[in-house]
N, C-alpha and C positions, 0 to 999 in steps of 0.2 A: 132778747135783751138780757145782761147780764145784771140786775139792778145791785147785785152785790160789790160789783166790780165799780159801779155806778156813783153808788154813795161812797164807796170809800175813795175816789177818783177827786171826788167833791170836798171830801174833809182833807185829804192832803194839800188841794189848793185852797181853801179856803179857812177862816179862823172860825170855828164849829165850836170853842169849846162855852161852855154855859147855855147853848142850844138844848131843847128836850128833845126826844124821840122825835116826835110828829111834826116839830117845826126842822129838824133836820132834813126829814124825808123831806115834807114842805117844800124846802128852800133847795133842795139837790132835782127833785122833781121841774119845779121851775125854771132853773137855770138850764137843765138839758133841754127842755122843751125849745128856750126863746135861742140858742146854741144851734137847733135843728139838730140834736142826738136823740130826740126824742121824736121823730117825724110828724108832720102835721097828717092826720088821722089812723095813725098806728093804733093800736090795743094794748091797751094798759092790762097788767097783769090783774085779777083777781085781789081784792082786798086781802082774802083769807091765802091764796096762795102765793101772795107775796110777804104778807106777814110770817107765815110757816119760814120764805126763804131768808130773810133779815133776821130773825130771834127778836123782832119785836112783837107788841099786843097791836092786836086787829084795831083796836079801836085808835091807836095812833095811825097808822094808814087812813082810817074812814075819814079820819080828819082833816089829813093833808089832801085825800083825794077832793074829799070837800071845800076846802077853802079853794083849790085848783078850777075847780066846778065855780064860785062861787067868784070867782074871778074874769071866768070867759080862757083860761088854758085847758081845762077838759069840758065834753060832754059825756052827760050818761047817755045812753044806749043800749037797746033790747040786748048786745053782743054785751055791754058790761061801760064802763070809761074806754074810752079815746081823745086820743089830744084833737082839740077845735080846730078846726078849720079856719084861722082868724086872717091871713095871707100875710103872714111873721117871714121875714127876709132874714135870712143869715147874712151874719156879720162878715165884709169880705178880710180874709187872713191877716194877721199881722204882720205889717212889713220889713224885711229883713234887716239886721243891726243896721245901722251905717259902717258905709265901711269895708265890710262883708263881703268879699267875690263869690257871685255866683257863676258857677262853671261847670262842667263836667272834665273829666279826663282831655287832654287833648289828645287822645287814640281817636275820639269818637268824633272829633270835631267835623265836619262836613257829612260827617254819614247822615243820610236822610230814605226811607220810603213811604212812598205816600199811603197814606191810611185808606181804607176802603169799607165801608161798611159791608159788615156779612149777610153775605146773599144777592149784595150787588154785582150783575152781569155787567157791566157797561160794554157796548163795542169797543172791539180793539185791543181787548187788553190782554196784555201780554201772559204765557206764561197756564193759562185756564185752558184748560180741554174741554170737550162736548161734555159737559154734564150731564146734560138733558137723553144724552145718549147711553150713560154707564150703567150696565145691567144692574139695576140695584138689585130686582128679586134676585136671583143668580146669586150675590152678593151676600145680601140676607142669609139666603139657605148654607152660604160656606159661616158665615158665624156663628149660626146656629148650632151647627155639628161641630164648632169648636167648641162652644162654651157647654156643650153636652160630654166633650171628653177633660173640663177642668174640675179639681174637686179645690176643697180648703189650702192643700199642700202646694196650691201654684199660685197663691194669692201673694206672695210677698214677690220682692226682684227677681229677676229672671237672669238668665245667663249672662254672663260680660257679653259674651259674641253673638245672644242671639239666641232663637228656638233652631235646633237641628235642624228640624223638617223644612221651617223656610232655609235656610241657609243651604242645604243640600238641593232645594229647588232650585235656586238662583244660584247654583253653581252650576247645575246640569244647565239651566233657557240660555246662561252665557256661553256657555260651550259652543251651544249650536248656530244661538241667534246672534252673538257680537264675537264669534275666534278667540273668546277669552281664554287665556290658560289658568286653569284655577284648581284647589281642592277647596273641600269644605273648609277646613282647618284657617283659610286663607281669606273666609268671609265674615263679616263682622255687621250686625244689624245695628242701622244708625237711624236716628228721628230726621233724618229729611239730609240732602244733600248740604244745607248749612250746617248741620251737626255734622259732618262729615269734614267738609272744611275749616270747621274750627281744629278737630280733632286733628289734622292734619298739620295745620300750625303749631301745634302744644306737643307731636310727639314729634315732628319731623324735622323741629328748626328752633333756635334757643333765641331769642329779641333780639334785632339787632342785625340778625343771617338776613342776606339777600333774597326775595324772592320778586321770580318774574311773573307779569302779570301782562296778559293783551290786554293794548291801546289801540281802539278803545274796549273795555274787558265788562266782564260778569261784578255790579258794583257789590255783591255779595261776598264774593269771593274779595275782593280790596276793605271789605268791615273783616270780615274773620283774619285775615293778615295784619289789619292794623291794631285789631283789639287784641292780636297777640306779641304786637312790639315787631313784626318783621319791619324792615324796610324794603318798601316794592318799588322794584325796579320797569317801569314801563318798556315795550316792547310791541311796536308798530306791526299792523297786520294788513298784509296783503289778500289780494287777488287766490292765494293758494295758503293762506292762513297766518299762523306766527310767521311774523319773520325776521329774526335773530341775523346779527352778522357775526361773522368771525371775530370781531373786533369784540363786539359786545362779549363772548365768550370769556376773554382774553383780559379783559374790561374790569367785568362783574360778573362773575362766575359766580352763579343761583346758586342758592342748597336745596331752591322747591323753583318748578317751571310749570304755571297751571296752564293749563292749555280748555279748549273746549273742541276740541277734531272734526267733528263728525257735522256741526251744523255752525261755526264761529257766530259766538255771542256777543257782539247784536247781528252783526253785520251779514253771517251766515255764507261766508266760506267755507270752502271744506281743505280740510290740511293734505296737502297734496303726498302721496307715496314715498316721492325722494324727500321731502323734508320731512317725513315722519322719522324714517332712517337714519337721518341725520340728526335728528333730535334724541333719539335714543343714544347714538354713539358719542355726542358729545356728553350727554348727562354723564353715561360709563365714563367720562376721559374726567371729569370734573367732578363726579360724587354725588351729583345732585339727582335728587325725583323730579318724575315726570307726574303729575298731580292731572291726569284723562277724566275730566269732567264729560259723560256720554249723558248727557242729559234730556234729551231728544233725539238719539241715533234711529229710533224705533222705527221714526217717521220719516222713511227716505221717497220720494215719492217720483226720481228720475233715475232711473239706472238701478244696477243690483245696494243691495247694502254693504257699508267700507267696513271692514276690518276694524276692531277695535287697536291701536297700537299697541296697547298693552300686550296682546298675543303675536307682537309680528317674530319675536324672536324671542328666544326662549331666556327667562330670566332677565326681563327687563326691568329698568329699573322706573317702572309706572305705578304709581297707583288708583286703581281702578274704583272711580265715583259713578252710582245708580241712585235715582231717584224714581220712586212709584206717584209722584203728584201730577206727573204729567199723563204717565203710562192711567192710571187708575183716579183718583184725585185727590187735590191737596190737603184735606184735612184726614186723612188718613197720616202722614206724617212719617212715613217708612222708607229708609232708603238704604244704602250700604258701599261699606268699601272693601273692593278686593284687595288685601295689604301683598305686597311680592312675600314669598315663601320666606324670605331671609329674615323679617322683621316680624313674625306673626309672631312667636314664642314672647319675643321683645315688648311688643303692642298691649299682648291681653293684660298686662297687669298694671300700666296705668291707665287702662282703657277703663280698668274695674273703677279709679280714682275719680275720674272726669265724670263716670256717664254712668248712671244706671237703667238699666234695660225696663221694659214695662212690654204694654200693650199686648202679652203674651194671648188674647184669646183672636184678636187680626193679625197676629204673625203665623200664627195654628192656619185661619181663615184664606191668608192669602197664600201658604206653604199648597193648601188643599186648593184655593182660585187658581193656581200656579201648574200642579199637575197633573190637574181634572182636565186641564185643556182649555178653559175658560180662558186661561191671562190671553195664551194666544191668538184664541177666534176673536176677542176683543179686539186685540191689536190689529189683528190684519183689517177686522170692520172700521177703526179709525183710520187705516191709513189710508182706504179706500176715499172715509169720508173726507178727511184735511186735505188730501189732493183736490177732491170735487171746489172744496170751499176756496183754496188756494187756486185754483184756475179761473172760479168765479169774481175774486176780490180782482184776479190781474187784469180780467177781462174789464174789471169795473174800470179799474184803475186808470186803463187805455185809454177807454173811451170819454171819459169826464176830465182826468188828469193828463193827458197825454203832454204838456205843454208843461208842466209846473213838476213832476216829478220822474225821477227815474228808478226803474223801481230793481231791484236783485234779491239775491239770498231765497227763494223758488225750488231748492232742488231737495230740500228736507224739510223738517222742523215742523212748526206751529206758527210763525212770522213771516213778513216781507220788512225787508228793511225800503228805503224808499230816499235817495236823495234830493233835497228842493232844488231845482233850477233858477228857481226866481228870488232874488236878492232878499231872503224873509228871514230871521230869525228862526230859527224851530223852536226855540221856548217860550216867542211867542204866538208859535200855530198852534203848541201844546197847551198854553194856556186858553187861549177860543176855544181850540176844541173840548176841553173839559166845560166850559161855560157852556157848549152843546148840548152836553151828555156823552161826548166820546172822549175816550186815554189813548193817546197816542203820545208815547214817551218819546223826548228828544234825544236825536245817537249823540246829540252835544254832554248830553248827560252821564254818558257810560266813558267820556274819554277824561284817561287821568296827564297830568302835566307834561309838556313836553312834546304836544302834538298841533298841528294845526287847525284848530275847532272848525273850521272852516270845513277844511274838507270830509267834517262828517254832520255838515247841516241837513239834516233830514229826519226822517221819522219810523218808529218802530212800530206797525199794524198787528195784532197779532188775529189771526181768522180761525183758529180751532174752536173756540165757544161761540162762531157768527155766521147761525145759517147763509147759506149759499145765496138765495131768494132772498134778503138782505142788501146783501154788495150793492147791488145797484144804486140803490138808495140813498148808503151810509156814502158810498162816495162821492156821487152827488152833492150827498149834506159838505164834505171834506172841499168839494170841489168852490162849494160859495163861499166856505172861507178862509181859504187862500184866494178866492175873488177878492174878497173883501180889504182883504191887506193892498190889492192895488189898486182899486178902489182909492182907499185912504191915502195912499202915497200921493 
């Protein structure tokens, strides 16, 4: 507690003058206390070392602490004064003028996610990997030897673009593991794939520019567009991914095309070959980026793994979004983009304005998790396991749901997407189900205007954080309450 900042906080509100010392303190003590700035059984500073901090004499303190005492707001105590325990309610806030709008920005309007407390696993929820599974010692031992090769001289900001060593990592695993074309020069270390897409709105497109967004789309990606003034243009996805018509080109000609390829968010298509191609040559015909969110390419878990677009043809015009929250996990907060060669030089220097770099001793850590070989024995043992868990949840799903959903999106990722059959709202099975203990977010929720809600009434499961020996179970649980809703009817 600052009590300097305290009393003088007190005499600018308040008329102090003809007050002595001790009735000062006195009356400034008091009024924080019955406020709740002064908490009910906090430690009061020492007489003498708070006298020292004010430039008053001790014996005005003894006084005030005394009559405080003397009153039932402090007790003494073997530790020194603490404020009583007497069950003092703070005052609820004072209500705002009359008059007065209260609002935010209307960028922000509709943006909503739900709060989770930390640490809570719930089933289903989207977007969490095996935790329980992440080699932490492994882990440990790569932080260790980073923070053994940092002295004083690496404690302030780090690089615009990043620590070399990781950046030169994650140039070489995309090479091999997603057909990226890349140099280092080209990689840029970003705090999670929402920092990436913000950064992507602010250098790639001025408020106002068009960009396209799948419907129903990543709502992360629809906040960073909207908190940058774009106007998003929706764009219906098929069976085989985005799907754009000629018209639409023609139309609304994007300056940014966000796409997710590799697993479609929520719904988990995969972008078929001729419309990748096609998606590249109209963006060349029109100016616009291709904005390849691979955010779970990792985890393909039928057939070989697709090609990142970004490398299908040389100098395209993609930029290339990674995320380590999924690969490794979320509070780590490291992800990156690969910017095309033409705009790197362009990039670093408002890149230095927006963003400063940090976490330089986990960039060191995961440069070294990266080409010790660790990233990828990891990876390969998850994808072993989200197949197991994803074949387990389907199997559940048959047998308990077979009647009430139909289930797709199976051949990557970390999700099943699952459409209802049965005449039910999805935000209101999502709400039961949270009254359960399980999050299953409605795909009603991921769709922006201009589509027919209807045909994406269903539900997003996600089974990467939900043992296998589980499924059975939670589905079951899933299965009584979609009973229940016909039940009610």
């Amino acid at each position: 507690m600052d009590y300097g900042l305290l009393v003088s906080t007190f005499t600018h509100r308040n008329q102090t003058r003809g007050l002595t010392q001790q009735r000062l303190l006195y009356e400034c003590l008091r009024q924080a206390i019955l406020e709740g700035r002064l908490a009910q059984g906090s430690r009061l500073a020492s007489s003498r070392a708070l006298a020292e901090e004010l430039g008053m004499a001790r014996n005005s303190v003894l006084y005030a602490y005394e009559r405080l005492a003397d009153e039932g707001f402090v007790a003494a105590t073997r530790q020194g004064s603490e404020v009583a325990r007497v069950g003092l309610v703070r005052p609820e806030p004072a209500p705002v003028a009359a008059g007065r709008e209260v609002a935010l920005a209307r960028r922000v309007e509709g943006l909503y996610r739900e709060s989770v407390a930390h640490g809570e696993q719930k089933p289903f929820r989207l977007g969490i990997p095996a935790l329980d599974e992440f080699p932490l010692a492994q882990w440990r031992s790569s932080l260790e030897r980073a923070w053994r090769t940092i002295g004083p001289q690496h404690l302030g900001y780090g690089n615009i673009e990043g620590h070399p060593a990781l950046r030169h990592a994650i140039a070489e695993h995309l090479k091999v593991s997603r057909g990226v074309r890349c140099e280092i020069d080209q990689v840029f270390i970003t705090d999670g794939t929402q920092s990436s897409l913000d950064h992507c709105a602010r250098l790639f497109a001025d408020p106002g520019e068009p960009v396209w967004l799948e419907n129903p789309g990543y709502n992360g990606a629809r906040a960073a567009f909207r908190s940058a003034g774009l106007t998003i243009v929706p764009i219906p996805v098929d069976a085989d991914g985005i799907a754009p018509s000629a018209k639409d080109w023609r139309r609304a000609p994007p300056k940014l095309v966000y796409v997710t390829p590799s697993h479609q968010y929520p719904l988990g298509s995969v972008l078929s070959l001729e419309r990748r191609l096609w998606l590249i040559e109209e963006a060349r015909k029109t100016g616009a980026w291709i904005i390849e969110d691979d955010y779970d390419s990792e985890f393909r878990h039928d057939g070989p793994p697709l090609p990142a677009v970004q490398g299908l043809t040389a100098d395209a015009p993609v930029i290339y979004l990674g995320t380590f929250s999924k690969t490794m996990f979320p509070s780590l907060r490291l992800g990156f983009m690969v910017v095309p060669a033409a705009l790197t030089a362009a990039a670093a220097g408002p890149l230095g304005a927006l963003a400063r770099r940090g976490r330089l001793a986990e960039q060191i850590a995961l440069a070294d998790f990266i080409e010790s070989g660790l990233y990828t024995r990891h990876l390969r043992r998850m994808r072993r396991l989200y197949a197991e868990r994803r074949d387990a949840l389907s199997d559940a799903l048959r047998r308990h749901l077979g009647g009430m959903l139909t289930v797709s999106a199976g051949a990557g990722g970390m999700h099943l997407s699952a459409q209802l059959t049965a005449p039910i709202a999805d935000v209101d099975v999502c709400a039961a189900a949270r009254q359960a203990g399980l999050i299953v977010p409605p795909l009603s929720a991921y769709c922006l205007p201009c589509v027919d809600i209807a045909r994406y009434n269903g539900l997003a499961l996600g089974y990467a954080g939900v043992p296998s020996g589980n499924m059975d179970g939670l589905a079951q649980q899933l299965a009584c309450i979609l009973g229940s809703f016909k039940t009610n009817r």
